[in-house]
C-alpha positions in Angstrom: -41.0 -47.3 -23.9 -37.1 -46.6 -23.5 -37.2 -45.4 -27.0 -39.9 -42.9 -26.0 -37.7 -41.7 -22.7 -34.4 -41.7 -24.7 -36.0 -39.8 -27.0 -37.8 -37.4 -24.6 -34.3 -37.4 -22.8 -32.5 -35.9 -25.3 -34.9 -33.7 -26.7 -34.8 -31.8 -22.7 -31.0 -31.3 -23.5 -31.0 -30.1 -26.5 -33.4 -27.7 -25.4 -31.6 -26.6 -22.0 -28.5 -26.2 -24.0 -30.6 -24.0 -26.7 -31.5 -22.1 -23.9 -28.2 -21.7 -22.3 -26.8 -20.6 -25.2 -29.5 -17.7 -26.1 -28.7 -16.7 -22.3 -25.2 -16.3 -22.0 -25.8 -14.3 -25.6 -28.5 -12.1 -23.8 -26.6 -8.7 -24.0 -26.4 -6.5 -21.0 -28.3 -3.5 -21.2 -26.9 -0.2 -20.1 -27.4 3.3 -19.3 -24.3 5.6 -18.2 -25.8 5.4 -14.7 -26.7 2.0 -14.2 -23.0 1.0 -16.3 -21.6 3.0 -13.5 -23.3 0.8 -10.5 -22.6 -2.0 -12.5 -18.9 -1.5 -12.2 -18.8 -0.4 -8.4 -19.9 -3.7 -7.6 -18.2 -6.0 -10.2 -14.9 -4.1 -10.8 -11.9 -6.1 -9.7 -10.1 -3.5 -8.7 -13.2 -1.8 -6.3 -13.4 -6.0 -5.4 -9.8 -5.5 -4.1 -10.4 -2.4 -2.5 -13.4 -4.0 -0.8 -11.4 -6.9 1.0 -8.7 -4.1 1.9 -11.4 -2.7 4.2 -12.6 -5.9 5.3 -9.3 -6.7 6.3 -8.8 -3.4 7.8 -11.8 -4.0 9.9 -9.6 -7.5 11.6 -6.6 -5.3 12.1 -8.2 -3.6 14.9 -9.9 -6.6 16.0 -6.2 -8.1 16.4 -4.9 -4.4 18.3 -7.8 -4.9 20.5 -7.4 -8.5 21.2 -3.6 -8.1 22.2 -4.4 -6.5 25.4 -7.6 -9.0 26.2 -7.1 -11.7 28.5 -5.0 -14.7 26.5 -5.4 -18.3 27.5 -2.3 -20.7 26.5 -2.3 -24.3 27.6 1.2 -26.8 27.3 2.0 -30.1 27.9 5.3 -31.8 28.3 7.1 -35.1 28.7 10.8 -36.1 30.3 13.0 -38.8 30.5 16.0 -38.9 31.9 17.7 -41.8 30.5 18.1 -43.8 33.9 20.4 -40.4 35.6 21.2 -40.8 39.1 21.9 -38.1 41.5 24.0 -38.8 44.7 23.2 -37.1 48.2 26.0 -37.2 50.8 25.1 -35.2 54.1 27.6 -37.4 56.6 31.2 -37.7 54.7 31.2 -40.9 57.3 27.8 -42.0 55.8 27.1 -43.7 52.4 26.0 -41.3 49.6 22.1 -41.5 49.0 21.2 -42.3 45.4 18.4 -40.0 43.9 17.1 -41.9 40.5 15.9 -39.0 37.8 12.6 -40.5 37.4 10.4 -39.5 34.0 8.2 -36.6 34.7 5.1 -35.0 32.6 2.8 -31.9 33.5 0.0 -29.9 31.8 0.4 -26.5 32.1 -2.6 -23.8 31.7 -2.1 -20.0 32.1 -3.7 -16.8 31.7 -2.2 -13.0 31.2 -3.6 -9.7 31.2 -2.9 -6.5 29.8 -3.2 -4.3 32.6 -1.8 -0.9 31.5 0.5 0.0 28.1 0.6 3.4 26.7 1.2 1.4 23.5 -1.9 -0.3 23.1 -4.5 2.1 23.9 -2.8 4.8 21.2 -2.0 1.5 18.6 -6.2 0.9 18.8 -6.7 4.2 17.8 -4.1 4.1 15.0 -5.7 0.9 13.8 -9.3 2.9 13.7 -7.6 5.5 11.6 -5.8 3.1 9.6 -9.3 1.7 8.9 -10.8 5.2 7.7 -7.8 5.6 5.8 -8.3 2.5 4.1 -12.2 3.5 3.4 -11.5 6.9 2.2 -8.7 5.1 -0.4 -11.9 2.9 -1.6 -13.7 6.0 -1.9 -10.9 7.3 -3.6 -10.6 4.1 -6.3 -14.9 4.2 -7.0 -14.7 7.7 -8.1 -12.0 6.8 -10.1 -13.6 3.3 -11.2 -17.0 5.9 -11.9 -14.7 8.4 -14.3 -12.8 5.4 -16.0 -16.4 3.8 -16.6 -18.4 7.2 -17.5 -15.4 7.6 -20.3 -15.4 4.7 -21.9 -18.9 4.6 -22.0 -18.3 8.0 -23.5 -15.7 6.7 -25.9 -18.2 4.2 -27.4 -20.7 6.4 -27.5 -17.9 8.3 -29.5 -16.7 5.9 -32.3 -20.5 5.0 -32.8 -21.2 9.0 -33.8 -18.0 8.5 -35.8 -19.0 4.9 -38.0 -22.4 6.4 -38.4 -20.6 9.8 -40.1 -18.0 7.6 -42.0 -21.0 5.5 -43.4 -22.8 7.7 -44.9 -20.2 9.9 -46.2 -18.4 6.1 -47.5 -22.6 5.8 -49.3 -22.7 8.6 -50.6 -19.0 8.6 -52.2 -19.6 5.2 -53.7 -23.0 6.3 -54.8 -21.3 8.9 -56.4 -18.3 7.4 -57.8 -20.8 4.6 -59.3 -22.5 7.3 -61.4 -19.2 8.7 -62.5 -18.0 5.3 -63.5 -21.7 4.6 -65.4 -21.0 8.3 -67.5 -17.1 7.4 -68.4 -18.2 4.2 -69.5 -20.9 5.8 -71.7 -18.3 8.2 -72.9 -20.3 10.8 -71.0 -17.2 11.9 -68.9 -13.7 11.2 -68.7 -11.9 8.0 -66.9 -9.7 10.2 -65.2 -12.3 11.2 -63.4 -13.8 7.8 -62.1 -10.5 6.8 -60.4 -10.1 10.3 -58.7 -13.2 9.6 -57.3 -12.4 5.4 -56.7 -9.1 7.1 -54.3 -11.2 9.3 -52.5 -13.8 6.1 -51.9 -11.0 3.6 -51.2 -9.4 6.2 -48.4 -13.2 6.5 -46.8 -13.6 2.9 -47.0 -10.1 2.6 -45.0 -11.3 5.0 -42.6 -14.8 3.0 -42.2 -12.7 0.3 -41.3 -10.9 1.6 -39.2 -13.3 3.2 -37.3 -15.1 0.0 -36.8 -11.4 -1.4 -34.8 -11.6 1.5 -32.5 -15.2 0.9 -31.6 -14.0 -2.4 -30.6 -11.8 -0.9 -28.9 -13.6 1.2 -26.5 -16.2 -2.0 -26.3 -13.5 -3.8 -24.6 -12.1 -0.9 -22.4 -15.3 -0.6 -20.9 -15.9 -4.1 -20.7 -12.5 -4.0 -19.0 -14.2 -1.2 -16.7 -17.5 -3.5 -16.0 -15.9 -6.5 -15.1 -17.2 -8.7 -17.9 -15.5 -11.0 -19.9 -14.4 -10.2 -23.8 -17.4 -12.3 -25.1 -20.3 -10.7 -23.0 -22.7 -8.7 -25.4 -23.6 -4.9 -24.3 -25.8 -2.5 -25.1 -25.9 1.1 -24.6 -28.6 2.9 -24.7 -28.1 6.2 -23.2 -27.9 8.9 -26.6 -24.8 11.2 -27.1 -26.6 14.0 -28.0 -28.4 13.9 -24.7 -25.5 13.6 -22.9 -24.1 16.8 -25.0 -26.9 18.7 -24.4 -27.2 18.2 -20.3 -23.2 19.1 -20.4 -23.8 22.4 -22.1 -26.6 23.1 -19.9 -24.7 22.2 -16.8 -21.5 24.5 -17.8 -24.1 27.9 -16.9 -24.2 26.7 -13.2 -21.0 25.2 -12.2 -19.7 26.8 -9.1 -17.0 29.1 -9.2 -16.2 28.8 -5.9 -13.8 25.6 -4.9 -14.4 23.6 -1.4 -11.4 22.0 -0.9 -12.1 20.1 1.8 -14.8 17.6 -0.4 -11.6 16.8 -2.4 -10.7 13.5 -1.7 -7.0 13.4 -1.7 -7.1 17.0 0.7 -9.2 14.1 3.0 -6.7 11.4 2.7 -3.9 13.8 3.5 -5.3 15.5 6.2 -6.4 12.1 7.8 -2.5 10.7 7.5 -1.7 14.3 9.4 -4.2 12.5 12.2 -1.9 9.4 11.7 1.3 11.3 12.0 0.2 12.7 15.2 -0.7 9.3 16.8 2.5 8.2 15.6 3.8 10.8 18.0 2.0 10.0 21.5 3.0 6.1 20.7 6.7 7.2 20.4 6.5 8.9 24.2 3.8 6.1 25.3 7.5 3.9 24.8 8.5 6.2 28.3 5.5 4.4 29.9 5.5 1.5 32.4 4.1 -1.4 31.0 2.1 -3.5 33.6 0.7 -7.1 32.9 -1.0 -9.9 35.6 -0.8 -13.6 34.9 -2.1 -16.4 37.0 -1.1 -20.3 35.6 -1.3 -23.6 37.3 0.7 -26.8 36.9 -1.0 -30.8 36.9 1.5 -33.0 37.6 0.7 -36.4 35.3 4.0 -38.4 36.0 5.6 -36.9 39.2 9.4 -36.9 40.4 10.2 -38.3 43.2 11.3 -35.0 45.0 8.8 -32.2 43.9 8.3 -29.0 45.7 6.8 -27.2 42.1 3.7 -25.3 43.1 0.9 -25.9 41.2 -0.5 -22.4 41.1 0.9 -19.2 41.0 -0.2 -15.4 40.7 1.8 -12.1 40.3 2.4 -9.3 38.4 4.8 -8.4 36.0 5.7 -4.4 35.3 8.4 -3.5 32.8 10.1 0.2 33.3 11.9 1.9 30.6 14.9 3.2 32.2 18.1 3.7 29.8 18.0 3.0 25.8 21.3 4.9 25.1 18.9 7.3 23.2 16.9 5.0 20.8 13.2 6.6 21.9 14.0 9.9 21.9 15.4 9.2 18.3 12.4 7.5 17.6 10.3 10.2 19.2 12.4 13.0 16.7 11.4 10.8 13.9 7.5 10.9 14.6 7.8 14.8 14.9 10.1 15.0 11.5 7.2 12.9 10.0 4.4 14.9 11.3 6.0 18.0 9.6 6.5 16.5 6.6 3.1 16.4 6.6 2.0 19.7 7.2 3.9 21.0 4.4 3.1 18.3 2.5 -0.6 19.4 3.4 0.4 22.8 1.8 1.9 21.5 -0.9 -1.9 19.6 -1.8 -3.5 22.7 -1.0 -2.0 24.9 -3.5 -2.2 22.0 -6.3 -5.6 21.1 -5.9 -6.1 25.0 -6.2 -4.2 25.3 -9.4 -5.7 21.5 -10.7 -8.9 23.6 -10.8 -8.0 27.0 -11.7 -7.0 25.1 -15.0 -9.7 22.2 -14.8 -12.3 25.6 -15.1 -10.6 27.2 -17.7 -9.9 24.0 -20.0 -13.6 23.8 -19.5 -14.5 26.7 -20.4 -12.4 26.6 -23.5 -13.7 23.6 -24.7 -17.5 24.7 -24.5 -16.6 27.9 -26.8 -14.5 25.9 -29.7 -17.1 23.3 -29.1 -19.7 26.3 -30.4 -17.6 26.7 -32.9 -17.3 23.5 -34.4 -20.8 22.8 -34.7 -20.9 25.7 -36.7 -18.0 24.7 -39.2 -19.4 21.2 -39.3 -22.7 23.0 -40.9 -20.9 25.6 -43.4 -18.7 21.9 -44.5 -21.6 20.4 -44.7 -23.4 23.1 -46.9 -20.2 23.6 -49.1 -20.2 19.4 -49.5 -23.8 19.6 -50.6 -22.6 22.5 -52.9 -20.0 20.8 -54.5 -22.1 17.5 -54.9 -24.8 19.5 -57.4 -21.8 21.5 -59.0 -20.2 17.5 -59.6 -23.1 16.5 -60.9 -23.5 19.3 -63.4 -20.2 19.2 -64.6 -19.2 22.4 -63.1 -16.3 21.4 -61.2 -13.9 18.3 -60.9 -13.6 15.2 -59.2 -10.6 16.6 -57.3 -12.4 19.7 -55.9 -15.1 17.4 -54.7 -13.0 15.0 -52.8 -11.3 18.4 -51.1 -14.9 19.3 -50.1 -15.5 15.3 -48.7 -12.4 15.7 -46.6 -13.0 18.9 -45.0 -16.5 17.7 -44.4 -14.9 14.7 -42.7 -12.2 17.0 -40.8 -14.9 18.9 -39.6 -17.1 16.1 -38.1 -13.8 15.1 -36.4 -12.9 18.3 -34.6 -16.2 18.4 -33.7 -16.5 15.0 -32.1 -13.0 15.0 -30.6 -14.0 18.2 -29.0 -17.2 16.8 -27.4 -15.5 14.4 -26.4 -12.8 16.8 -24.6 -15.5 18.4 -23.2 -17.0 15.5 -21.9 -13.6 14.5 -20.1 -13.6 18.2 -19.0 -16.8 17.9 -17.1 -15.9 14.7 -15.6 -12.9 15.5 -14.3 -14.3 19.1 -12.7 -16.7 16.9 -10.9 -14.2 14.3 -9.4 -12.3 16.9 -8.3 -14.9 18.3 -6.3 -16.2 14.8 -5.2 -19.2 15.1 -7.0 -19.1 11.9 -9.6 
């Protein structure tokens, strides 16, 4: 029987751990879109962004609470070391010895905030501190969104690129096998075969490293998505979709640019709102500041002459008369600060205007040459598939074919690197305008 349960026992592990295993090598699928969501909510840097809005939110919790009621309580303890006072009222009389006795007394007390210019403009700084602090998350998701959509881009990429490289790399060993076969059948000449065995060693470098800079842009996004270096993915959004919504999408992009959804134009104009507050909580410094308190004293061990009131109430009001000129500094400051703004505001304006006067135009580019590579990758391809038949019949040489196989490949890269330009083109016209 405890053979049978040992048995059973380790048979359950095995299999939990089998299964474990097959889990944590489960890849993750992924579209561009749902890639995207994935790294707005796993994204260590959006994580960060996240707890600077939570802790945002307790700043004005803390404003607000400095001018609520506060409640502190105290307890102390005295002893005197045997001291001894002496009281002499009649020279003619003998002094009267007063003995320091120990002494100990809880002490509770409450304050209000009754009135401070301070306070009420420092809650609303912390509220647009707050929105500040949301916009800047706002701000680090679109870029988290643009840094994901291009690497996912980039894999999508280097994958075009392997699948080019391999069967161009087939094709030239194909070919260079059935050179080699005819030279060693005395069919052809040597020379020949190792023309072709450099042009199949450079493609087979190239294959290679093509495969590193997939890996590459694996890890970026991974990087991107918050997953560790060992976590399997799969994309399954296709590149030639992607191309062909782009294309279609460059016939209505607005020519017209609304600054105002640009999201540093927001952040600047809401530290302009900052600047301003900055200015009302210089002159609320002219303001009287009024605050009420009530405590009350519990005598534990008492002296022997006590005439401490146990409770007391009053008010307490503070009045800024002289500071030899430090607020009205201060004051100058605020309004040095709030212009700084303003033309700072100005300065944004006419970038952002610029950004997209050349964002539109690099777009715009891009979608023509883009045209024009396709069609120089099919005249390559035609002039490759030329050369090939002219190889085979012995029309022209190995050399002139391996001129052909690189311009093919020059070709396809143009091409690719241009789509992907492109890509980056659109991506960045849309952040721009706040729409990723």
């Amino acid at each position: 029987m405890k053979l049978f349960l040992k048995i059973t026992f380790i048979s359950v592990l095995s299999l939990s751990t089998l299964y474990l295993k097959a889990q944590e090598k489960e890849p993750l699928i992924l579209t561009v879109d749902s890639a995207v969501n994935y790294a707005v909510k796993h994204n260590k840097t959006l994580i960060n962004s996240r707890y600077a809005v939570n802790k945002s939110s307790q700043k004005i919790k803390e404003t607000i609470a400095a001018g609520l009621p506060h409640i502190n309580a105290s307890a102390d303890y005295n002893n005197f070391l045997g001291a001894e006072a002496s009281l002499q009222l009649n020279p003619m009389a003998p002094p009267a010895v007063i003995e320091f006795n120990p002494t100990s007394s809880f002490k509770a007390s409450a304050s209000q905030l009754i009135f401070s210019g301070n306070f009420i403009v420092g809650i609303q700084i912390s509220k647009l501190a707050k929105k500040i602090t949301e916009k800047k998350y706002y701000k680090d998701e679109l870029n988290v969104k643009e840094q994901t959509i291009q690497a996912y881009y980039m894999v999508l990429i280097n994958q075009q690129i392997l699948k080019i490289i391999k069967e161009n790399k087939e094709n030239a060993e194909a070919t260079y096998t059935k050179t080699q076969n005819m030279a060693n059948a005395g069919l052809t000449e040597q020379t020949e075969a190792k023309k072709l065995s450099v042009m199949v060693t450079s493609v087979n470098n190239e294959y290679k490293a093509a495969e590193r800079r997939l890996e590459l842009a694996y890890n970026l996004l991974k990087l991107q998505l918050g997953l560790e270096p060992d976590q399997a993915i799969t994309l399954t959004s296709d590149i030639n979709d992607i191309e062909q919504r782009t294309i279609l999408q460059s016939s209505v992009i607005p020519d017209s640019f609304n600054i105002k959804n640009n999201i540093d134009y927001q952040l600047i104009s809401m530290q302009g709102d900052i600047s301003e507050k900055q200015i009302q909580m210089q002159k609320a410094n002219y303001l009287p500041t009024l605050t009420a308190f009530y405590s009350h004293t519990e005598k534990i061990l008492k002296p022997y002459f006590d005439m401490t009131p146990k409770d007391v109430l009053g008010l307490q009001l503070n009045i800024p008369i002289f500071s030899s000129g430090e607020r009205r500094a201060k004051l100058n400051q605020a309004e040095i600060d709030y212009d700084i703004n303003k033309n700072t505001k100005e300065l944004v304006n006419q970038q952002l205007t610029m950004t997209e006067i050349q964002l539109m135009y690099n777009y715009k580019n891009l979608s023509e040459q883009y045209e024009n590579q396709k069609t120089n990758v099919v005249i390559a391809k035609e002039i490759l598939d030329q050369m090939n038949l002219k190889f085979k019949q012995g029309i022209i040489s190995s050399l002139e074919l391996t001129s052909a196989n690189n311009d093919y490949l020059k070709a396809q890269s143009d091409k690719i690197s241009t789509l992907l330009q492109l890509l980056n083109a659109d991506l960045a016209l849309k952040k721009l305008n706040n729409n990723l």
